[in-house]
C-alpha positions in Angstrom: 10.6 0.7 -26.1 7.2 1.8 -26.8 3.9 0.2 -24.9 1.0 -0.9 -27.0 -2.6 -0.4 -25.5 -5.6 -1.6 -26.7 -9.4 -1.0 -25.7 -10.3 -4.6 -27.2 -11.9 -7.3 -24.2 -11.6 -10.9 -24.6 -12.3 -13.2 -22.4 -9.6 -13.7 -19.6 -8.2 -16.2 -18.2 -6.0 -14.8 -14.3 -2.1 -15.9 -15.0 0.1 -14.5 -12.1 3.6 -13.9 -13.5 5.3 -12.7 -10.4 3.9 -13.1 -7.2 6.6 -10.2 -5.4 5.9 -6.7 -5.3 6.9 -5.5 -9.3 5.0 -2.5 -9.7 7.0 0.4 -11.9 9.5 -0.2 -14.0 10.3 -4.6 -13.2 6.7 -5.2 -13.4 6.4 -2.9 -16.6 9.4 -4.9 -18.3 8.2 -8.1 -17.4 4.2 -7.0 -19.0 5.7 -5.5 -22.3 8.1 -8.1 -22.9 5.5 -10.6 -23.2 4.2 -11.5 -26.5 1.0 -12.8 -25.2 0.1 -9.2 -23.3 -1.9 -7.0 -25.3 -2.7 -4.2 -22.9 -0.6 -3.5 -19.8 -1.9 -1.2 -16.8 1.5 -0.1 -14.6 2.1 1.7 -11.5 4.7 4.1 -11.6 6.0 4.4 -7.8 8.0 7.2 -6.8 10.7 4.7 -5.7 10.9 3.1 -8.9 10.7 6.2 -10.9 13.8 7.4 -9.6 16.0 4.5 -9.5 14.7 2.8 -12.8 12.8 5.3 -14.7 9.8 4.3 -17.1 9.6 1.1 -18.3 8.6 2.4 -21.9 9.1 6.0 -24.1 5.6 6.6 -23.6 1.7 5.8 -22.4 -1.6 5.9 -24.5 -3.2 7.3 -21.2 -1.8 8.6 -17.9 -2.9 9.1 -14.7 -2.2 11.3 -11.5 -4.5 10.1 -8.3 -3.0 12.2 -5.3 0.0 13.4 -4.0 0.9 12.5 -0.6 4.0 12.3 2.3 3.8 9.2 2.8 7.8 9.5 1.1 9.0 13.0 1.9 12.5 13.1 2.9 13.5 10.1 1.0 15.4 9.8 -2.5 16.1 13.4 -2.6 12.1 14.2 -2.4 11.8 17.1 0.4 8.5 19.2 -0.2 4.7 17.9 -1.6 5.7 20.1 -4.6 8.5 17.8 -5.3 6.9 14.8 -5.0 4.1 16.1 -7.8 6.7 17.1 -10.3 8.3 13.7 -9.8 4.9 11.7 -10.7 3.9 14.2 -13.5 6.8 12.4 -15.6 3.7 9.7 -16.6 1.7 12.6 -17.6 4.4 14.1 -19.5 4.2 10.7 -21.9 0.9 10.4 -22.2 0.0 10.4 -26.1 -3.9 10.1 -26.2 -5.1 11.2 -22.5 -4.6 12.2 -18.9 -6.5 11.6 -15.9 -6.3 13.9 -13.1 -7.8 14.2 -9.4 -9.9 17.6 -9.8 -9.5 17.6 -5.5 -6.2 17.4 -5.5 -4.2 21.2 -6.5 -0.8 19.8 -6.6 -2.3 17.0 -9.4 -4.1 20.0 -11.4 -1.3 22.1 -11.7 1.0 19.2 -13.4 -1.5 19.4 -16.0 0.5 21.8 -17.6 3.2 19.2 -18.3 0.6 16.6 -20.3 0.8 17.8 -23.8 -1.9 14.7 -24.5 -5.3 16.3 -26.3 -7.6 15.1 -23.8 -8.1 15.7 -20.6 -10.7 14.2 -18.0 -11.0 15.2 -14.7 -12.0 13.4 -11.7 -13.6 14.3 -8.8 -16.4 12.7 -6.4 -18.5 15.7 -7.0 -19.9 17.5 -9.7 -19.8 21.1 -8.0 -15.7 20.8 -7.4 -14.5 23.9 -8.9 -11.9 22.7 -11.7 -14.0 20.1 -12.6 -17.4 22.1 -13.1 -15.1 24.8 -14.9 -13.9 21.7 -16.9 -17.0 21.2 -17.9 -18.4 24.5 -19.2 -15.3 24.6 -21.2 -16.5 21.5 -23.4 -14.3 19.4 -21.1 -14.7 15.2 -20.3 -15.3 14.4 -16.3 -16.0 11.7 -14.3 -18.1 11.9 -11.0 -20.4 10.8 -8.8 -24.1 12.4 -9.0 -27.1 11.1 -7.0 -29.4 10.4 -9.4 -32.5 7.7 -9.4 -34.7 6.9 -6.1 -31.5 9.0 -4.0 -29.1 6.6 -5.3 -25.3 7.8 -6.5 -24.4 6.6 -9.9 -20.7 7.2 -11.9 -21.4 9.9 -14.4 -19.3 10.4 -17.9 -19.8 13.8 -19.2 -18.4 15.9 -21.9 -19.6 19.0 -21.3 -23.3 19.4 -20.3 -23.6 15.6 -22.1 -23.8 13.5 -19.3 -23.6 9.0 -19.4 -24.7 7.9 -16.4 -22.7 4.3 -16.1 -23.6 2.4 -12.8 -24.8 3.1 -9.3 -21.2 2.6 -6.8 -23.2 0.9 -4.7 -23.4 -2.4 -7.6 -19.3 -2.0 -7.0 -18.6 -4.8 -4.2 -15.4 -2.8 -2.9 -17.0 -0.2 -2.1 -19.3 -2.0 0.4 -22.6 -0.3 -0.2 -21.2 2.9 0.4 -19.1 2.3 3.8 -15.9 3.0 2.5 -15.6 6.1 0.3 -12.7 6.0 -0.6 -13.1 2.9 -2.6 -16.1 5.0 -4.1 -13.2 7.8 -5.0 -11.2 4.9 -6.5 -13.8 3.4 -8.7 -14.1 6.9 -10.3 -10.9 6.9 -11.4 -10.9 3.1 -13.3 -14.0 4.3 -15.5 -12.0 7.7 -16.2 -9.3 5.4 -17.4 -10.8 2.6 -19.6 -13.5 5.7 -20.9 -9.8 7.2 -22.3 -9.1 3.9 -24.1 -12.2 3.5 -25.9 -13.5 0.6 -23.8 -17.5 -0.1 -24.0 -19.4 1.2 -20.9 -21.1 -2.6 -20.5 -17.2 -3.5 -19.7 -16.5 -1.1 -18.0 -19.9 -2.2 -15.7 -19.1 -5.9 -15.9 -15.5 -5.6 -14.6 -16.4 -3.2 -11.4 -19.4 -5.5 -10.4 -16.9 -7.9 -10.4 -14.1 -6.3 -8.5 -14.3 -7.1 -4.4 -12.1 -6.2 -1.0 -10.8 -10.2 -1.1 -7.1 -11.0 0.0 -7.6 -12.7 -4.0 -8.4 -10.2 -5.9 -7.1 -7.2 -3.7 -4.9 -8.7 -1.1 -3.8 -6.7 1.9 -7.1 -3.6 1.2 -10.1 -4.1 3.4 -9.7 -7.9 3.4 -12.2 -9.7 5.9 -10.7 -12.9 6.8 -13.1 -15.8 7.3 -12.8 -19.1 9.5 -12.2 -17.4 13.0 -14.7 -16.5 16.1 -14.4 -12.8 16.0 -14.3 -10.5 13.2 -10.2 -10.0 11.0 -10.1 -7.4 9.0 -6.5 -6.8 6.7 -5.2 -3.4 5.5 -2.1 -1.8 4.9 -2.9 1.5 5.4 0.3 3.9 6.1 -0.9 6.9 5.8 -3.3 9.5 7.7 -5.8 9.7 5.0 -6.1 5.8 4.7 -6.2 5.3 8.6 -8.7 7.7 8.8 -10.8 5.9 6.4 -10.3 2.7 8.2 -11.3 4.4 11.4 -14.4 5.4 9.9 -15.6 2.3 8.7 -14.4 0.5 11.9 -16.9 2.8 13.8 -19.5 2.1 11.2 -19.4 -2.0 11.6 -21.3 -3.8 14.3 -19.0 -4.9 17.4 -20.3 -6.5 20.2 -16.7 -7.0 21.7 -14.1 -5.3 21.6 -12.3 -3.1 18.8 -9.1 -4.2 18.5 -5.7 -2.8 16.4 -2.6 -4.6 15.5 -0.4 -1.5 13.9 2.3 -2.6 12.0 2.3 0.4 9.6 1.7 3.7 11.2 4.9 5.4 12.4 7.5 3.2 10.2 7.8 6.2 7.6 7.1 9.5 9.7 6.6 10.0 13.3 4.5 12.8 13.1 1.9 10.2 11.4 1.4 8.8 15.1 1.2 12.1 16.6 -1.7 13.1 13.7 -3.4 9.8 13.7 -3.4 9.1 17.5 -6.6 11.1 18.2 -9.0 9.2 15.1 -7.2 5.5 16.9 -8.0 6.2 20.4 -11.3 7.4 19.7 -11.7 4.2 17.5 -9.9 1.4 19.4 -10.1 0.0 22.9 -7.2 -2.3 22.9 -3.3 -2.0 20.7 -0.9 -4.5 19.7 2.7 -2.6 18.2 5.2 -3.4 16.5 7.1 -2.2 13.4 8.6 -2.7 10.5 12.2 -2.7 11.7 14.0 -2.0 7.6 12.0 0.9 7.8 12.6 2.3 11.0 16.2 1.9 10.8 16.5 3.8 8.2 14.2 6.4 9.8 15.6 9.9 11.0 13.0 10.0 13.1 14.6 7.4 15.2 18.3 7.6 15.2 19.1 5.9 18.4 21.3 2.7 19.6 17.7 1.2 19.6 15.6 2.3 16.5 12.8 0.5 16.6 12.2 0.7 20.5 12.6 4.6 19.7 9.7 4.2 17.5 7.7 1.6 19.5 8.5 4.0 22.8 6.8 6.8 20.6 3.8 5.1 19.2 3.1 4.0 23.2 3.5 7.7 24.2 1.0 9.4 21.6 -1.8 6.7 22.8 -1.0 7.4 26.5 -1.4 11.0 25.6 -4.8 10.2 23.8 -6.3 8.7 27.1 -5.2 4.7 26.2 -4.2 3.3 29.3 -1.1 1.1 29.5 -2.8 -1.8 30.2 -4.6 -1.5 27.2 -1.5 -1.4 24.7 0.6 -4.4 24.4 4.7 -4.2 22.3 5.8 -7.1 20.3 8.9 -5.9 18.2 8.6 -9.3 15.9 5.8 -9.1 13.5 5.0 -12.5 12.8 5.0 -12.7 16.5 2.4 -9.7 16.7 0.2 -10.6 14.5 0.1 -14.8 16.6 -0.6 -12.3 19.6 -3.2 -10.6 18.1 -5.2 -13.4 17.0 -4.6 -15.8 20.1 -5.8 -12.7 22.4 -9.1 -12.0 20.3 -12.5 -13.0 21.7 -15.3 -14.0 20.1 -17.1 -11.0 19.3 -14.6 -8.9 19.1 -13.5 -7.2 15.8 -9.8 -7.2 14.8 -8.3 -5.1 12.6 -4.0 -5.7 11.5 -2.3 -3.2 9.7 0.1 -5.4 8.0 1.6 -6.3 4.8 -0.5 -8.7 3.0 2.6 -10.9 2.3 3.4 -10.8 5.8 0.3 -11.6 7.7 -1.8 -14.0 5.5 0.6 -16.4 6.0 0.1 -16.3 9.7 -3.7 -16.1 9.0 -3.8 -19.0 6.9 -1.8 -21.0 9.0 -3.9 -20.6 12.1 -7.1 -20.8 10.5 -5.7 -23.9 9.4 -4.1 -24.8 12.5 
């Protein structure tokens, strides 16, 4: 089965076809086999790469964003290295175009594997070496450049022929410039619809358009409303997400307390608790844990009689060795449970932030705002 892409905007009307987690392969099938679908934008997780493969023979674009551990050890996948050969598969199907993160090494050297004509590099800015290299060798790129009265605009380039295309800050996720990784992101969605011939005043219209809402982008950076002290939602896993989240959580204006609710840190790799414990104690005054216990069960990390106290015992020990007191950290091994706890201990002023599956806490959130 082949997939048909298109660079053609109509107006559109939302239709959620599935409301479970489809992404790779199920979510492909489901996208192509629909008459009415002209265009179809898949994620290709490792997971589903390996147990179902592609859901077509083969893309107009493809792109590689990052390479991280959030999986190591699983499915056979035991190094970085691995990992990246294992997600250069979409690259190596690509007919018209790649996209690749010029920060990232282990994405540049799959580049090898496209055999697509054109190749535009990403990076958030213009002086990262295989990007400007890119550039002097006639190359297309997409960065970030400050440009008018200080401001940083997305920049299109093919060679020294630069297209400024918006400033980020007119991009609502990426809240004025708090959260820069959002600001990496929304390089990467121009570098994509630039490949499929899509015109710039689209490309504008849809990113002005995009926001952090459970709606549109449920479970990243989602501020809840209807409650006397601040919510915020993400499922951030891994250390480079957390981080991010720790950083803006420094940056927001708290006259309580800062308060976690970690359901996602430690359920994949216990060293993530050791390397993360520093940036959450620094961040944080008070803890709710808990875990996600199909994960943790299947978790070397915590082979015991008791799996998920194991990793509950270990998330508790790299706080206490970060300076959190034990009065400050609270367990709760249920998660629906948790995340009640969390919100009937919150006081106004206070900002909370749950690291939780969107599918698993905004239920709980709706049904207590409602309450």
């Amino acid at each position: 089965m082949e997939s048909s892409f298109t660079g053609e905007t109509s107006n559109l009307a939302t239709r959620i076809a599935r409301a479970k987690n489809l992404s790779g392969h199920p979510g492909g099938r489901i996208l192509l086999e629909d008459p009415a679908v002209e265009a179809a934008v898949i994620e290709m997780p490792r997971k589903g790469l390996i147990r179902f493969g592609h859901p077509c023979d083969r893309y107009d674009v493809a792109v590689l964003l990052n390479v991280q551990d959030d999986h190591i050890g699983v499915d056979g996948i035991n190094s970085l290295e691995e990992m990246a050969y294992l997600k250069a598969e979409v690259l190596e199907r690509a007919t018209q175009a790649i996209v690749v993160n010029a920060e990232d090494p282990l994405c540049l050297a799959m580049r090898e594997r496209a055999r697509a004509p054109r190749h535009i590099l990403v990076a958030r800015d213009v002086v990262t070496p295989a990007l400007r290299e890119h550039l002097q060798s006639g190359g297309h790129a997409v960065f970030a450049q400050v440009l008018h009265q200080g401001i940083p605009w997305i920049v299109l380039a093919e060679g020294t022929a630069q297209a400024p295309l918006m400033p980020l800050a007119d991009i609502p996720a990426t809240m004025n410039g708090l959260l820069r990784l959002n600001e990496i992101n929304a390089l990467f969605a121009p570098a994509l619809a630039w490949a499929q011939g899509v015109a710039p005043e689209t490309i504008c219209a849809a990113l002005a358009s995009f926001a952090n809402t459970a709606e549109q982008n449920p479970g990243r950076y989602n501020f809840i409303s209807g409650f006397p002290f601040q919510v915020l939602l993400d499922y951030g896993h891994n250390p480079d997400g957390v981080r991010e989240l720790c950083d803006l959580v420094a940056k927001l204006p708290v006259t309580g307390q800062r308060r976690l609710l970690n359901l996602k840190i430690g359920n994949r790799h216990r060293v993530h608790l050791t390397t993360l414990a520093p940036a959450l104690a620094q961040t944080f005054d008070r803890f709710i844990l808990g875990c996600d216990r199909d994960y943790v069960k299947q978790n070397a990390d915590y082979v015991s009689e008791d799996p998920e106290d194991a990793m509950l015992t270990a998330s508790r020990v790299s706080l206490f060795e970060h300076g959190i007191s034990a009065d400050s950290i609270t367990v709760e091994r249920d998660q629906s449970q948790a995340l009640r706890l969390a919100l009937a201990s919150a006081q106004p002023g206070d900002l909370l932030v749950l690291l939780a599956e969107p599918w698993v806490a905004l239920p709980v959130l709706n049904a207590a705002r409602n309450a």
